[in-house]
BABAKE-570839 format. One record per residue: residue in one letter; residue number from 0; x, y, z of N, C-alpha, C in turn. Coordinates in steps of 0.001 Angstrom, whole numbers, plus 500000, padded with zeros to 6 digits. Example, Ala and Ser with C-alpha at 12.3 -4.5 7.8 and 13.67 -1.06 7.14 Angstrom:
BEGIN
A_0_513190_494310_507800_512300_495500_507800_513200_496700_507800
S_1_512850_497750_507080_513670_498940_507140_512900_500030_507870
% end
This chain:
BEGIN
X_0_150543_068589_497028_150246_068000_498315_148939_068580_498825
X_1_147971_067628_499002_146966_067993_499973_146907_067875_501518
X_2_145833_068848_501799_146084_069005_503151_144141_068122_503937
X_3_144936_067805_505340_143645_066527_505573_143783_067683_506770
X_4_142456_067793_506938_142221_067977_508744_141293_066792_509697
X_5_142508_066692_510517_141417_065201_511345_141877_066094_512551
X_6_140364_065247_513305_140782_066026_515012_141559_064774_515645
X_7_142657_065448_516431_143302_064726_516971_143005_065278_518528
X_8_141881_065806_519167_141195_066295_520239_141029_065070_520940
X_9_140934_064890_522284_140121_063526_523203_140992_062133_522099
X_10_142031_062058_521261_142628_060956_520767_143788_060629_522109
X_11_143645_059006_522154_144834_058584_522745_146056_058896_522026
X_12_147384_058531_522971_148707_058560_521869_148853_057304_521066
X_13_148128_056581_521085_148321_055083_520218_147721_055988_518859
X_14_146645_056621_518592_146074_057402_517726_146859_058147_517011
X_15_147311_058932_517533_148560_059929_517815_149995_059237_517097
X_16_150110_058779_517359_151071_057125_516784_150793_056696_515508
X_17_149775_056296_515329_149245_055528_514100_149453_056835_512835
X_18_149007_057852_513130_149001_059117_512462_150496_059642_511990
X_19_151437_059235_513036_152661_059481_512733_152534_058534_511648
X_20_152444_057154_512075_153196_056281_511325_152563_056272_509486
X_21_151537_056415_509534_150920_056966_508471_151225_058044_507256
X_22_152261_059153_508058_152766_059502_507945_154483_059501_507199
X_23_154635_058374_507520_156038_058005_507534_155746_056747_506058
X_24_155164_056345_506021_154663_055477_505633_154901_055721_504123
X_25_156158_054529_503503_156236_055080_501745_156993_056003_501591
X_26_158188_057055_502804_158337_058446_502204_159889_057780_502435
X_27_160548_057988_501083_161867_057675_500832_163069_058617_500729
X_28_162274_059755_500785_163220_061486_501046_161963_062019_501247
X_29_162498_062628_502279_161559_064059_502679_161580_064366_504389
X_30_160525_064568_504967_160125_064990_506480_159062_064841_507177
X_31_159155_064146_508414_157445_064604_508777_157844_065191_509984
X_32_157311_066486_509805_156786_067442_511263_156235_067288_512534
X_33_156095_067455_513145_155412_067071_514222_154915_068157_515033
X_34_153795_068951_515333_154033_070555_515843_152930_070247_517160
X_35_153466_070702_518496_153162_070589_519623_153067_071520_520228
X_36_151455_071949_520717_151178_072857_521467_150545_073001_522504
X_37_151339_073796_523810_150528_073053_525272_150862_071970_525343
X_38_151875_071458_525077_151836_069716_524947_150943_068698_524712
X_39_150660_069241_523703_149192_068507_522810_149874_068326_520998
X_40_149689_067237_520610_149556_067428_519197_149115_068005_518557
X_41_149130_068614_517692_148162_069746_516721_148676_069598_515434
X_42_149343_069022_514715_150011_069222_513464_150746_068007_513002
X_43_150366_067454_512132_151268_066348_511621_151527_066745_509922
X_44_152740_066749_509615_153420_067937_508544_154304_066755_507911
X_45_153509_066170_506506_154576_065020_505936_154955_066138_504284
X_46_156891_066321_504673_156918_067060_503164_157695_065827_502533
X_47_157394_065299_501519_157916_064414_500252_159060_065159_499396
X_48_160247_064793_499294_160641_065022_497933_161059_064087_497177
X_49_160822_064012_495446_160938_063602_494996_162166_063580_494068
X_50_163436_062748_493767_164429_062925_493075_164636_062253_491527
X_51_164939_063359_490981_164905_062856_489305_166320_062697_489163
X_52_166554_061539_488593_167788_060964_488131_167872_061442_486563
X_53_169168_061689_486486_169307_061718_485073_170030_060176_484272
X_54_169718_060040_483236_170462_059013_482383_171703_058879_482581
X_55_172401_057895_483071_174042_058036_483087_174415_058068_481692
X_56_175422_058819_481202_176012_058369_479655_177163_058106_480032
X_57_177660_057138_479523_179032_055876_479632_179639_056556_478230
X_58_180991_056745_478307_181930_057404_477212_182928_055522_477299
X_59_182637_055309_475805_183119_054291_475666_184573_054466_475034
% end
């Protein structure tokens, strides 16, 4: 996982929003964070996990 730094400084919450949703966007297990300081956004935290299936074997 890479990490992006965007300023989310002087952004509206529609901005703020879009970033979530961006976020969210495609993730089928995992988390997104959200970290608020001063009551300001500062952190948008998307963790992914990914699940490996194994082969079913059928006993005939």
């Amino acid at each position: 996982m890479t990490a992006t730094l965007r300023n989310l400084e002087g952004q509206d919450e529609a901005s703020i929003l879009r970033e979530i949703q961006t976020a969210l966007h495609g993730l089928k297990f995992g988390s997104v964070e959200i970290t608020v300081h001063n009551g300001q956004v500062v952190q948008i935290e998307r963790k992914e996990k990914i699940r490996l299936q194994q082969p079913s074997t059928k006993n005939s």
